[in-house]
N, C-alpha and C positions, 0 to 999 in steps of 0.2 A: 541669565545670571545678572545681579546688579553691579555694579561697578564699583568703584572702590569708596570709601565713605571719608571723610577731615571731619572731627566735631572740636570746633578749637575754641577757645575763647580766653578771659582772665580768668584767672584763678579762683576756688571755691565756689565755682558754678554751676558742677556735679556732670563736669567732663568723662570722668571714668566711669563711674555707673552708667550714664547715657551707651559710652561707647562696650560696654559689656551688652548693654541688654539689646544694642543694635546688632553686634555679631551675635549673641543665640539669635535672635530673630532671623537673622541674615544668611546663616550659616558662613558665622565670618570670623577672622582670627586680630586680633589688636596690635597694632604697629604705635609702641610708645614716641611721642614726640615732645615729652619732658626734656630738658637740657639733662637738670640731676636726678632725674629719676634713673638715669644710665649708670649712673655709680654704685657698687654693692655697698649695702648697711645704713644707708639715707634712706631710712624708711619714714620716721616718725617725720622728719623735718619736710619732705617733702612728699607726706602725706600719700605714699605711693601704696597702691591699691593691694590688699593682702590675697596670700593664695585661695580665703576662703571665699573674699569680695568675688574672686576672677570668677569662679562658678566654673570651674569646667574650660573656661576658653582660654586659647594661648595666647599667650602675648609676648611680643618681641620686642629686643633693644630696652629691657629692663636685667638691671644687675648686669651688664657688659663691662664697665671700666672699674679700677684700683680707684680707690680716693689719690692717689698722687699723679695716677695719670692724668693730661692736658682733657679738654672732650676739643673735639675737632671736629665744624661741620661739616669742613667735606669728609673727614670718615663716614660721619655717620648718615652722611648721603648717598655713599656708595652703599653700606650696608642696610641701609633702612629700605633702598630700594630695590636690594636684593632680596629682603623677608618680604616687599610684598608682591616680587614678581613669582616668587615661590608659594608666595601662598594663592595665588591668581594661579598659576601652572594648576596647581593643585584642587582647581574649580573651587575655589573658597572665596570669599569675600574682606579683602583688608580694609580694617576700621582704624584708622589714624586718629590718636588720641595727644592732644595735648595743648599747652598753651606756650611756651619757646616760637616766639615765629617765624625769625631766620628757619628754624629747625622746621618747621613747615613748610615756608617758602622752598628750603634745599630739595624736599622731595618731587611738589607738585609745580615747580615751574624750573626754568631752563636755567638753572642757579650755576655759575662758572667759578671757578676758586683757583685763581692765578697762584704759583708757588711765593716764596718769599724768600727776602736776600738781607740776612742780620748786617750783612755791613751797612746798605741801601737804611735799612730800619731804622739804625743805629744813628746813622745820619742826620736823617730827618727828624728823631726825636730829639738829639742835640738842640740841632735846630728850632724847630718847638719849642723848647726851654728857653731859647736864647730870642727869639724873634719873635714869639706867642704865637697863637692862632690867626690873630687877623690876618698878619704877611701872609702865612702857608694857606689859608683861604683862597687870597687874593690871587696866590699864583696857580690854585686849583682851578677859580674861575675864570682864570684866563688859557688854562691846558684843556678843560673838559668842562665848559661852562654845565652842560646836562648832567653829570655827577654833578657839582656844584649845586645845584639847584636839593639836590638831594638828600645831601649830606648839612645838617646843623651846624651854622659857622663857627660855633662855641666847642664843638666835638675834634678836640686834638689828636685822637688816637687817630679817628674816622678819616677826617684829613691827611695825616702819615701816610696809613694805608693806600688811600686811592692815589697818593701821590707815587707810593712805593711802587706800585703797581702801573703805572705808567709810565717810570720811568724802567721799569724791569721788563715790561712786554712792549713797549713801544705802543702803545692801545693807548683810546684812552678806558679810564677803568668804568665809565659808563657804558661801554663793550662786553663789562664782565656783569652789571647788574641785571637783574629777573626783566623780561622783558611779559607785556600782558600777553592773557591768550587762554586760550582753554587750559583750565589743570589738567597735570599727568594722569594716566589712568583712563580718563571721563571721569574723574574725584568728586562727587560731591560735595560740597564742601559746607555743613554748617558751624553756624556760629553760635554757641551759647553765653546769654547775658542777664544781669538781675537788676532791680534797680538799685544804682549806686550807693544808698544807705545803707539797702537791706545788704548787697554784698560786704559791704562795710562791716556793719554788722556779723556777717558769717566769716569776717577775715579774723574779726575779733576773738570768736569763739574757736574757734580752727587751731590760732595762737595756744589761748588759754589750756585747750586742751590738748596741744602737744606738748608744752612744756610740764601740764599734768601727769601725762601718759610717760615722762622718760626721756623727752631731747634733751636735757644737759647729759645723762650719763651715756646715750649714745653718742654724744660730741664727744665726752671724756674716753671710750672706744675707741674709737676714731682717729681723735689726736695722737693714741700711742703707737696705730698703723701709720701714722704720716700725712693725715687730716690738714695740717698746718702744713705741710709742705706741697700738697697742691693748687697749683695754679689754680684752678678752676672751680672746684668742690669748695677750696675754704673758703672761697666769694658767697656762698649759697645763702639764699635767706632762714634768717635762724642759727646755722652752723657758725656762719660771718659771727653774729652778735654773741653768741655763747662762747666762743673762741675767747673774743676781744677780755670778754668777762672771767674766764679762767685763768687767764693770763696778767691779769691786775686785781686777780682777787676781790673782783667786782661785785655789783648787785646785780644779779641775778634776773632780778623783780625788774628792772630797770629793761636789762636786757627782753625780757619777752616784752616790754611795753615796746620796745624801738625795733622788736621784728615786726610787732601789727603796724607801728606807725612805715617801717618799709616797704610792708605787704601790701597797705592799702596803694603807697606811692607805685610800685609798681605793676598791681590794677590797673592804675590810671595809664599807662604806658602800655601796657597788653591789649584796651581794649583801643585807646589812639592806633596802636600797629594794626590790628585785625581792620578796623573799620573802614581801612583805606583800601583793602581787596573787595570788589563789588563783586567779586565771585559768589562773596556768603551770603548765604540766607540766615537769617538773626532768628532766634526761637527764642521764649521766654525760660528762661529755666524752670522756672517755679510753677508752671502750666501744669495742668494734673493729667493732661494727655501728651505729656511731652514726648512720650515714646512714639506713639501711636504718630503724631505730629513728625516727628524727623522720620519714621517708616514710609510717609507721604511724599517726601521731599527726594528719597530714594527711589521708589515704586508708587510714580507719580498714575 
């Protein structure tokens, strides 16, 4: 039996289809690794695959949370790597599909997620406000110089945290980050990429036609479940912009221009994450044997 498959990469690379036509091939079942593809009724915004696209294959860890529930990685650590220990039980092949890469990372490496302490939190974002980022830097790299190194000195929340977490576990919190090594499973793990115009290009059209197809009045759904009131969901790209716009009685036109201009910014940031795991094997998206090509890489 082949082992478990990652096809990850930035977005509009043709992550989903790849990873369909790898499970019929494979005799394999799809493990979403969308952040919001986990929410029910984000369909159009995040472009998640419909039941006609699936053909037949299951996929898990779609449609799991409320729009106002939190998404939590380690939840969806524990459960993602329950769907694919069960679908492994079950002599099947898990195809892990998505671009989130904490949410990658959570499944195929030794990802630890220390609890949290709102007083501790509360604390140090005071503080934060009061001190900036440099001081809580500076005290990070002198507790856990190896976090330190890790974490972006400009990243205030990121800082909070590994502090929070050192001071709550006594570790330090480079203790808790992904350590290298073989991924979970034997994962193979490809990467899918285009050249940064043409994807450009495809974030563009992707845009166009979602707010074609119906994302303001699925936002306007949304929002009267409670859209605005989560944490997590109302961050979404697209849902974020169409919100802001409903809400000031905005332009619209505007708004879908500033979800492609976010889309592309963070491309740029999915494919920076990915490319620092030398696990992957990079594939051209737009290869016309691209199947056949990642089928290689599995059943070498």
């Amino acid at each position: 039996m082949s082992p478990a498959v990652a096809v990850v990469g930035p977005t509009a690379t043709g992550k989903s289809d790849l990873g369909v036509a790898l499970a019929e091939r494979l005799g394999g079942e799809v493990v979403n690794a969308d952040a919001m593809q986990l929410y029910r009724g984000m369909d159009i915004g995040t472009a998640k695959i419909t039941e006609a696209e699936r053909r037949g294959v299951a996929h898990h860890q779609l449609d799991v949370l409320d729009v106002r529930e939190t998404a939590s990685v380690a939840a969806y650590q524990r459960h993602a790597r329950a769907a694919i220990e069960d679908v492994l039980a079950r002599g099947r092949v898990p195809v892990l599909v998505g671009g989130s890469g904490l949410y990658v990372q959570a499944v195929v490496d030794d990802l630890e997620f220390p609890g949290t302490d709102p007083a501790i939190r509360a604390r140090l974002s005071a503080e934060l406000d009061e001190v900036g980022t440099e001081a809580l830097y500076a005290r990070l790299r002198e507790l856990d110089p190896v976090a330190a190194e890790a974490v972006l000195p400009g990243n205030g929340r990121r800082i909070v945290r590994a502090l929070e977490v050192i001071e709550l576990t006594g570790r330090p919190f480079s203790a808790t980050m992904p350590r290298p090594g073989p991924a979970r499973y034997g994962t193979v793990m490809i990467g899918l990429d285009r050249e940064p115009a043409e994807l450009d290009a495809r974030v563009d059209l992707r845009v166009e036609r979602m707010f074609a197809g119906g994302l303001v009045d699925e936002v306007r759904a949304l929002a009267a479940n409670g859209l605005r009131e989560g944490l997590t969901a109302s961050r979404a790209l697209g849902y974020q912009q169409v919100l802001a716009a409903l809400a000031e009685e905005g332009d619209l036109a505007a708004a879908e221009e500033e979800t492609a201009r976010a889309t592309r910014r963070f491309v740029r940031r999915q494919r920076s994450w990915f490319r620092r795991d030398h696990r992957l094997t990079w594939l051209d998206a737009g290869r016309e044997d691209l199947v056949d090509a990642a089928l290689a890489l599995v059943r070498p």
